[in-house]
C-alpha positions, -999 to 999 in steps of 0.1 A, spaced: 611 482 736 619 489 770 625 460 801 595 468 822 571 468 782 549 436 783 559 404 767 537 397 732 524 366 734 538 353 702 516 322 704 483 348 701 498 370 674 506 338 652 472 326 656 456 364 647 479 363 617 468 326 606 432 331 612 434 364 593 447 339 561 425 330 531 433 292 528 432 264 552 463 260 576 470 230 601 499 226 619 510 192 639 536 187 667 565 162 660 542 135 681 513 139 655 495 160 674 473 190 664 489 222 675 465 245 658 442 247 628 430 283 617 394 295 608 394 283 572 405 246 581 381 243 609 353 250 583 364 226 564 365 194 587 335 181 589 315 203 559 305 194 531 311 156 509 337 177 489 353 197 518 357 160 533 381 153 503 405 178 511 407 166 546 413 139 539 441 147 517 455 170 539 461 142 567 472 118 540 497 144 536 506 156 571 519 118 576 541 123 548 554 159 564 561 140 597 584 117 578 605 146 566 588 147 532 568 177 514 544 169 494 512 184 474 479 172 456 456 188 438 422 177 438 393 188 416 359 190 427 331 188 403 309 213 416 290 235 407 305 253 409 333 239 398 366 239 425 401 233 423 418 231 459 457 227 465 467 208 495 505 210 504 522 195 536 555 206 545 578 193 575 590 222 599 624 220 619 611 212 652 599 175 639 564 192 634 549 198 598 524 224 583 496 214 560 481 249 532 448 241 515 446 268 495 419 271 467 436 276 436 403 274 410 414 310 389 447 305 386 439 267 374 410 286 349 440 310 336 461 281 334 437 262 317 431 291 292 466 295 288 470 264 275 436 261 250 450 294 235 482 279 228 475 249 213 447 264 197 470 289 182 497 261 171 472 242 157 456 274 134 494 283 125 506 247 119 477 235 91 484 264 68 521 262 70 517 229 65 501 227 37 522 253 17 548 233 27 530 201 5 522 219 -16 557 238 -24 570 203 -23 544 188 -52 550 222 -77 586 208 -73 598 201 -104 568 200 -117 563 213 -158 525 210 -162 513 250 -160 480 246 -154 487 225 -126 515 250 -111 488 278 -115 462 258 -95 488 246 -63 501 287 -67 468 300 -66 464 274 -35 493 285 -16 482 319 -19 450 313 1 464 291 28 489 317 34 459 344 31 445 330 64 477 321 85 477 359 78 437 365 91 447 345 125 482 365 133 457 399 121 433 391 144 455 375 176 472 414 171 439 429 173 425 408 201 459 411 220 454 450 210 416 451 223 422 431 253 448 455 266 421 487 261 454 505 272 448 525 235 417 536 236 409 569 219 377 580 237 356 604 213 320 609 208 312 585 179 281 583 161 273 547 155 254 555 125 292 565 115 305 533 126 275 512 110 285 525 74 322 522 78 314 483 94 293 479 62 320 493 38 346 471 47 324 439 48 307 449 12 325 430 -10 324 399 10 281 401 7 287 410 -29 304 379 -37 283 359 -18 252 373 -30 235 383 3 217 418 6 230 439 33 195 462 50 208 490 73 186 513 94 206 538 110 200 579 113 226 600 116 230 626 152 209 603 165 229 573 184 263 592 197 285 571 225 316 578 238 341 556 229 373 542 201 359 542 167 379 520 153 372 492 181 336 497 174 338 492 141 361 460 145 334 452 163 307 454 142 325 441 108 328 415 124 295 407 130 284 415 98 306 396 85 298 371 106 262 372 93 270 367 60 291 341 64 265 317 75 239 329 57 231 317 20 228 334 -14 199 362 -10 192 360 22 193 389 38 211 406 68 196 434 87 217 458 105 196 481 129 210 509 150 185 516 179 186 539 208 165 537 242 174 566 273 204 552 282 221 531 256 225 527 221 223 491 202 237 472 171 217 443 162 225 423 135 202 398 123 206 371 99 184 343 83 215 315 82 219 283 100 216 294 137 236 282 164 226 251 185 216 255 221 241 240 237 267 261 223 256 297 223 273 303 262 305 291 246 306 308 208 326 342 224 355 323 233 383 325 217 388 297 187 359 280 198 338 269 165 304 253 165 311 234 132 350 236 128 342 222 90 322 245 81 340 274 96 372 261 76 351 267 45 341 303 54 381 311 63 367 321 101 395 324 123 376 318 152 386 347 172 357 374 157 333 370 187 359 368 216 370 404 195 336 416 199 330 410 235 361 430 243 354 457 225 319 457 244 333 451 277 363 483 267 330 504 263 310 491 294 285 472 278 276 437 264 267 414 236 241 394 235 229 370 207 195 356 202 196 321 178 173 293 165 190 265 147 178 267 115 164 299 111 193 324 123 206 342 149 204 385 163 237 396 179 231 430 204 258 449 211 249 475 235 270 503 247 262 531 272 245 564 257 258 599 257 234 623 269 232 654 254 217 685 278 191 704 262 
């Protein structure tokens, strides 16, 4: 920059910059008073009951700043939506101090998520190894046979499902990423039977009919095989799970112009209102007793709508408590020029 090039008026530029800034910024003079408040925090003042709180907070806090202390709050606002704002007052050299409100609501969500998963998965881990451990602990020194055969043959199933949750947490972590997709065209009528294969002996034991209607050619999509049919195994076996002895679960492949659906119906114990916008998260179980008797891990539906959000589509699920439930899973079609 040469002598005679015009002076930037820094004062301007900061306030450009400032204004340009997603959260709320205040800033105060050593005296208290306001040097400058930028777009966001001008909206604020004086808006909404809600937006009041965080004004509030935020002078609350300034006071603090001009005492030479830094300081933060969150503050959680009910909504709806729901909003988490942060609101953090820091003193600045001059004698001045800066107040941020800056809404922080998906990173408190992840957080949040973060957290459920890992307890969640502690607490699925944890049971099973504790009750080997029990049970190691009573076949002890024990002499009875019979006995030892029944706590063995125990064991053995407790450690069969800390084994379900690690396979499915590795095939969820796997899905999630969609990093190793192998993109093919897939008939579904392909993926229907090998869904059906695998969940076969399951329905046998249990006595419930498995209907499929499906034509082969018919119903081609482009995507991973294999996550398609993790997909629909586990709805199937889903289906039976819940359903009782002889009732039946229907498996339909249908087609329109431009996508192809999986519907599986069953005639079990339906899922109550009130929970049908929470059942494809991860652990989350609608009757945690009754899961533990099926050996549901809880992570089957979160699996599934990966696997239809990898493909760009969606699952749905129709459901009367009661009479049973209809998962769609529908996936975009491959058209084939004539």
């Amino acid at each position: 920059m040469t002598e005679d090039a015009p002076v930037i008026d820094s004062e301007a530029e900061i306030r450009i910059l400032l204004d340009a800034l997603p959260m709320g910024v205040v800033v105060l003079l050593a005296d208290g008073q306001e040097r400058f408040r930028n777009t966001v925090a001008t909206s604020i003042a004086g808006a909404r009951h809600a937006d009041v709180l965080v004004e509030v907070a935020a002078e609350r806090l300034l006071v603090l700043a001009l005492r030479g202390l830094e300081s933060r709050e969150q503050i959680q606002l009910a909504g709806p939506p729901q909003r988490v704002l942060e609101v953090r007052a820091i003193p600045l050299a001059d004698g001045g101090a800066v107040a941020i409100m800056d809404d922080v609501t998906e990173r408190w969500r992840i957080d949040q998520v973060r957290t459920d998963f890992v307890a969640n998965v502690s607490h699925e881990l944890k049971t099973p190894v504790g009750a080997i451990s029990v049970l190691a602990e009573t076949i002890e020194g024990e002499t009875d046979d019979e006995l030892v055969l029944r706590l063995t043959g125990r064991m053995v199933i407790e450690a069969q499902r800390m084994s379900r949750t690690i396979d499915d947490l590795l095939e969820l972590s796997r899905i999630e990423l969609g990093g190793e997709m192998l993109k093919t065209d897939v008939d579904m009528a392909d993926v229907v039977a090998e869904s059906i294969e695998r969940v076969a002996p399951i329905a046998m034991r249990k006595g419930v009919p498995l209907m499929v209607k499906s034509e082969k050619g018919v119903a081609i999509i482009s995507g991973d095989f294999f996550q398609l049919v993790s997909a629909i195994a586990n709805l199937v076996e889903n289906a039976v799970k819940y359903s009782d002895e002889t009732h039946q679960v229907d498996v339909r492949v249908v087609t329109s112009d431009t996508t192809v659906s999986v519907e599986v119906e069953d005639r079990g114990i339906g899922i109550p209102a009130d929970s049908v916008d929470r059942i494809f998260e991860r652990f989350y179980r609608v009757d945690r007793a009754r899961n533990r008797a099926t050996g549901g891990t809880g992570l089957g539906l979160s699996i599934v709508r990966h696997v239809a959000t990898n493909h760009g589509g969606e699952v749905n699920v129709r459901s009367r408590e009661g009479e049973g439930s209809t998962f769609i899973l529908q996936i975009p079609r491959v058209l084939r020029s004539v």
